[in-house]
C-alpha positions as CSV (number, residue, x, y, z in Angstrom):
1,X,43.6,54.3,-15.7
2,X,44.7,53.5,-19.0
3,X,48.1,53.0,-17.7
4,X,47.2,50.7,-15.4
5,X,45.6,48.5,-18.3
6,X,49.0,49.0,-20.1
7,X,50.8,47.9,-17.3
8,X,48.8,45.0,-16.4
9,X,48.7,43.7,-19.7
10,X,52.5,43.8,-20.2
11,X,52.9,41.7,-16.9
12,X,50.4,39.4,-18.3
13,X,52.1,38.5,-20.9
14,X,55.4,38.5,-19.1
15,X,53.7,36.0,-16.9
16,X,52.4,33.7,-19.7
17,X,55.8,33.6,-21.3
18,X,56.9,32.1,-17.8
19,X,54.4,29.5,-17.5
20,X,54.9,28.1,-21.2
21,X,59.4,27.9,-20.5
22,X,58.2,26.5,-16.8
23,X,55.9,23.5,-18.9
24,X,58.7,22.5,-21.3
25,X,61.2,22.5,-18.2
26,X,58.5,20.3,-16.6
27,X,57.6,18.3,-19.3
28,X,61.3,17.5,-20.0
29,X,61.9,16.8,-16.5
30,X,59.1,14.0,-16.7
31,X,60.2,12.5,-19.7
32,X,64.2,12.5,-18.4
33,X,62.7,11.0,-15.1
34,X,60.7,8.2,-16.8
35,X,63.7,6.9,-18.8
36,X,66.0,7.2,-16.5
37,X,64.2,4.9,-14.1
38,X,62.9,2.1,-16.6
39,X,66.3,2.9,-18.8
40,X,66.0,-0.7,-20.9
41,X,62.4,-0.9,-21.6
42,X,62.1,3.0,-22.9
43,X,60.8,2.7,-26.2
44,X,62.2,4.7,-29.2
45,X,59.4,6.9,-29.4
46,X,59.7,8.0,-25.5
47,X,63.3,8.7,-26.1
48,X,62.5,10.4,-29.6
49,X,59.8,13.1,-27.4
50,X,62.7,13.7,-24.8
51,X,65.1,14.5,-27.8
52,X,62.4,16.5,-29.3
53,X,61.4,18.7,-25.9
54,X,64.9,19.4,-25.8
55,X,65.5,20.6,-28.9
56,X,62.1,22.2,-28.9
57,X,63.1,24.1,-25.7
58,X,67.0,24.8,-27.1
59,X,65.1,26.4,-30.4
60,X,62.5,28.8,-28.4
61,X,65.0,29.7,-25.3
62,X,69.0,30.1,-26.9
63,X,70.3,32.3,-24.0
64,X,68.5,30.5,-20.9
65,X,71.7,28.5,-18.7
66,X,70.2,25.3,-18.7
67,X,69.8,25.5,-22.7
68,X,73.6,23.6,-22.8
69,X,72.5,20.8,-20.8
70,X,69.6,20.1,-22.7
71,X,71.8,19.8,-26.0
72,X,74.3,17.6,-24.2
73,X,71.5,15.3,-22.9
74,X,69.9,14.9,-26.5
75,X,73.4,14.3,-27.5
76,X,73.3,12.0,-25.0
77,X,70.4,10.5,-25.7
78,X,71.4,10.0,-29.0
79,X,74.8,8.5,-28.7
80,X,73.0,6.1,-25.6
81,X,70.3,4.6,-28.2
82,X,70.5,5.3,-31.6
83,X,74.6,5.2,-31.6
84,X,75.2,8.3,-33.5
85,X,75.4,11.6,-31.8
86,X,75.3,13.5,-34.6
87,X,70.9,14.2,-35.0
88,X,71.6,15.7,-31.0
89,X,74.0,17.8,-31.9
């Protein structure tokens, strides 16, 4: 029995970990989808969050394969706004 309490609390928190990475992916996913369909009446601050999910997301999940793509899109984001792609770098 007290193995089985073990067992289901290490897939509990294996579980949570998963639905915290699958909110910032969603969350960033919104935010990309929202400025990419008004793209010249995003305001700073929208753009600013974006950047900062990305980041946020780069910082708490190094090894994950979509990790990259997130820093070239803040990059990108960056360069498409503010001019200077060095802050998304």
């Amino acid at each position: 029995m007290k193995n089985l309490s073990i067992c289901l609390f290490f897939v509990f928190l294996i579980s949570c970990g998963d639905l915290a990475k699958r909110n910032k992916i969603d969350k960033i996913n919104a935010l990309k989808a929202i400025i990419e369909k008004d793209d010249m009446k995003v305001s700073d601050s929208l753009v600013n969050e974006s950047i900062q999910a990305m980041q946020n997301y780069a910082k708490a999940y190094p090894e994950d394969s979509i990790t990259p793509q997130y820093l070239f899109d803040a990059a990108a984001l960056y360069r498409r706004y503010f001019h200077s792609p060095e802050p998304g770098i």
